[in-house]
Backbone as CSV, one residue per row, in Angstrom:
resi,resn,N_x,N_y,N_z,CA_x,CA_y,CA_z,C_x,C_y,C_z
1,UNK,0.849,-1.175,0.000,0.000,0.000,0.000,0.887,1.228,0.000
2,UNK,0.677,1.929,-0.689,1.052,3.467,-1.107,0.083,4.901,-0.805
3,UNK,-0.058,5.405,-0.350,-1.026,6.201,0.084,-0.529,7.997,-0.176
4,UNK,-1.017,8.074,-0.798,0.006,10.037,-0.764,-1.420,10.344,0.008
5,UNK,-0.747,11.488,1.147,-1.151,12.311,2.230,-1.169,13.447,1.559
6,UNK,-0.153,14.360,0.640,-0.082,15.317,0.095,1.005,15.742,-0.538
7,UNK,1.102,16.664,-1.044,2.382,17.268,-1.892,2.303,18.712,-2.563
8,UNK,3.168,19.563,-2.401,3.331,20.735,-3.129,4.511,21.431,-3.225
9,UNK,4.937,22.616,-3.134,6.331,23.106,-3.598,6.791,24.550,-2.065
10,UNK,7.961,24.620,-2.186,8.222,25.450,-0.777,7.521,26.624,-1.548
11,UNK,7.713,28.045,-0.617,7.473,28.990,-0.993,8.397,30.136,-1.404
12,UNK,9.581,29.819,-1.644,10.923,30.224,-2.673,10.958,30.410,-3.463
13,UNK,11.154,31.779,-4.017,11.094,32.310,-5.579,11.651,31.982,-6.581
14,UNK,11.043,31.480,-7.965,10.956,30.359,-8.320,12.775,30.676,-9.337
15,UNK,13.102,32.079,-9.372,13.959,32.740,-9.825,15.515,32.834,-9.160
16,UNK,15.384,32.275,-7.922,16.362,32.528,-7.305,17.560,32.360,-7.455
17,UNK,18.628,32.536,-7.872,19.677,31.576,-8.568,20.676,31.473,-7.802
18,UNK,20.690,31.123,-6.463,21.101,30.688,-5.395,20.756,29.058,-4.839
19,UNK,19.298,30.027,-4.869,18.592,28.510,-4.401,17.282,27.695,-5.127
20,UNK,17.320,26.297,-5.051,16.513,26.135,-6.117,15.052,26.003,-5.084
21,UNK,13.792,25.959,-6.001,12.555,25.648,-4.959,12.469,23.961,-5.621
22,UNK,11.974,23.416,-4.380,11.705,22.206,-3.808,10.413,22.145,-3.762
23,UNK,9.995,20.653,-4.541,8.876,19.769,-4.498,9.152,19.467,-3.087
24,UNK,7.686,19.227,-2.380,7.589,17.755,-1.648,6.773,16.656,-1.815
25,UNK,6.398,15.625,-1.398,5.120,14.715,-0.637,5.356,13.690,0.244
26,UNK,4.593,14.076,0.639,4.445,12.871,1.790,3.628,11.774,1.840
27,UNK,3.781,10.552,1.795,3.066,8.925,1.541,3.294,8.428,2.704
28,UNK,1.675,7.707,2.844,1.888,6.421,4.055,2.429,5.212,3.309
29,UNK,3.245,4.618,3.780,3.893,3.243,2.974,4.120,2.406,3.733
30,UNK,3.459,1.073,3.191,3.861,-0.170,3.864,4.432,-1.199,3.526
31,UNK,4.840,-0.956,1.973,5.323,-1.984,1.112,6.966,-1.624,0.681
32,UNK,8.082,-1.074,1.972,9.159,-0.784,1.773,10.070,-2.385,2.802
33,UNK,10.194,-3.230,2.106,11.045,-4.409,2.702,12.087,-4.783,3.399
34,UNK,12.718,-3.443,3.185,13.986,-3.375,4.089,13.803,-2.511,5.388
35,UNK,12.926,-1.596,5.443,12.482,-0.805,6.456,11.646,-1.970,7.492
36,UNK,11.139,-3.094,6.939,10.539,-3.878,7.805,9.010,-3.641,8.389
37,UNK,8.503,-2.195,8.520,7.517,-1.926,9.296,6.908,-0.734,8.589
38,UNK,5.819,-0.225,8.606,4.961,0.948,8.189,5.817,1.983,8.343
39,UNK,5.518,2.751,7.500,6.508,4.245,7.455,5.818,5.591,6.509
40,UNK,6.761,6.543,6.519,6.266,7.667,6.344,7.186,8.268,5.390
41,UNK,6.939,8.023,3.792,7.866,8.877,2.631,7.501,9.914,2.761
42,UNK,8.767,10.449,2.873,9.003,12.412,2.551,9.839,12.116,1.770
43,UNK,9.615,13.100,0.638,10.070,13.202,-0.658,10.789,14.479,-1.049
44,UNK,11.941,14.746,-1.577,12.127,16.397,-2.049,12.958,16.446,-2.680
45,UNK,12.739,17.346,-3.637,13.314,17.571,-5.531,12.953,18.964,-5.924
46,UNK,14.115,19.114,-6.780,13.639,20.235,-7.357,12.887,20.331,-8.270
47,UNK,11.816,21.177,-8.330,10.837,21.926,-9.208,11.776,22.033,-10.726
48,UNK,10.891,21.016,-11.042,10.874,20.125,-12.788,11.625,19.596,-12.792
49,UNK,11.997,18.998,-11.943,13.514,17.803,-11.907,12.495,16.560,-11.319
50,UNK,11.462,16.022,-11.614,10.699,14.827,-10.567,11.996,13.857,-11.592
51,UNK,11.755,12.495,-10.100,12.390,11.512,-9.948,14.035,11.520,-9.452
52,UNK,14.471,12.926,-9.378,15.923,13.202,-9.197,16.216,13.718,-7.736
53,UNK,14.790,13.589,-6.801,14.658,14.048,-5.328,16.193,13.031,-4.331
54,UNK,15.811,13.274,-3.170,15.918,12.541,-2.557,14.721,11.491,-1.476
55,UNK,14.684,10.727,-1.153,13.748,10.008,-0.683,14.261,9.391,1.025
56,UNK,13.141,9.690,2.089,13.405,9.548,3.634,11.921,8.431,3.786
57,UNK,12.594,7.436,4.513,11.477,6.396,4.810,11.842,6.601,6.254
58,UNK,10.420,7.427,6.695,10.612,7.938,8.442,10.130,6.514,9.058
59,UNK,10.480,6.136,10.123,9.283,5.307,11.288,8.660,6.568,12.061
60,UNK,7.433,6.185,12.128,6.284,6.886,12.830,6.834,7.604,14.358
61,UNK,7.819,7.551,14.784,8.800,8.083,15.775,9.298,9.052,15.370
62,UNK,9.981,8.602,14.419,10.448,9.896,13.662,9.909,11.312,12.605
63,UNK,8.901,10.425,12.172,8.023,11.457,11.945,7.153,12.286,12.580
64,UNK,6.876,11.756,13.796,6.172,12.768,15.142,6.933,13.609,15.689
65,UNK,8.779,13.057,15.669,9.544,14.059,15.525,9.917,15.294,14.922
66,UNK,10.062,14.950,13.713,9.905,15.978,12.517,8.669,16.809,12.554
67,UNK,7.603,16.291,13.090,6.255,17.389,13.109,6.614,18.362,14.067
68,UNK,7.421,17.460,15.475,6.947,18.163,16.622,8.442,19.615,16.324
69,UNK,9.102,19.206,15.877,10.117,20.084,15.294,9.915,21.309,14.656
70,UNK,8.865,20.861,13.628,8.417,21.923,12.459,7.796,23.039,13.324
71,UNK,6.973,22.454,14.440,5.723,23.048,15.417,6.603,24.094,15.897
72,UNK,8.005,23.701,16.325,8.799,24.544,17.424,8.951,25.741,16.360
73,UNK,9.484,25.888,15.413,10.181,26.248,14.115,9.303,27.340,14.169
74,UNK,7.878,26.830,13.772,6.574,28.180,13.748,6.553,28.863,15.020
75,UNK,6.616,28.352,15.784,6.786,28.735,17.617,7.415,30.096,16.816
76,UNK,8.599,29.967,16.888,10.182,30.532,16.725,9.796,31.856,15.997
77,UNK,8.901,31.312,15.463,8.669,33.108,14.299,7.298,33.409,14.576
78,UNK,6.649,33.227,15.444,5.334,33.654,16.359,4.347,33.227,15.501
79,UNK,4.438,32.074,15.067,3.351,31.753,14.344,2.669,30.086,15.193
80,UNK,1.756,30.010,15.163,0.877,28.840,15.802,1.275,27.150,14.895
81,UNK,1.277,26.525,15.306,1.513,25.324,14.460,-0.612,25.079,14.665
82,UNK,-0.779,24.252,13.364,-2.531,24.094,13.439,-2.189,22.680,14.300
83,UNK,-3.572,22.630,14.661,-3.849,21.260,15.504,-3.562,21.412,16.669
């Protein structure tokens, strides 16, 4: 099972010639064999480069991590994390 949760692009100007803007998505996945157990693809590539990303198969630990991270991050610049 493959499941996409969602996907879209940072908010980095698309001109920048420093830095490039980045695809993401994120999939529930259960059919990764070496990971052994249910997990969480995060995906990220540059904008019109698909398939040339890099690819993170989180465990559900680590991805509550990474949320609870992001949450602090918005903290940090006075903004609310939702939920």
């Amino acid at each position: 099972m493959k499941k996409l949760a969602g996907y879209g692009h940072d908010d980095h100007p698309a001109d920048d010639p420093e830095k490039a803007q980045l695809a993401w998505s994120v999939v529930a996945l259960d059919d990764c064999d070496e990971c052994g157990d249910l997990r969480i693809e995060l995906t990220l590539e540059e904008v019109g480069a698909p398939g040339a990303g890099l690819v993170a198969h989180l465990s559900p630990d680590t991805a509550r991590r990474l949320r609870a991270l992001l949450a602090m991050a918005l903290e940090e610049i006075g903004e609310q994390p939702d939920g």
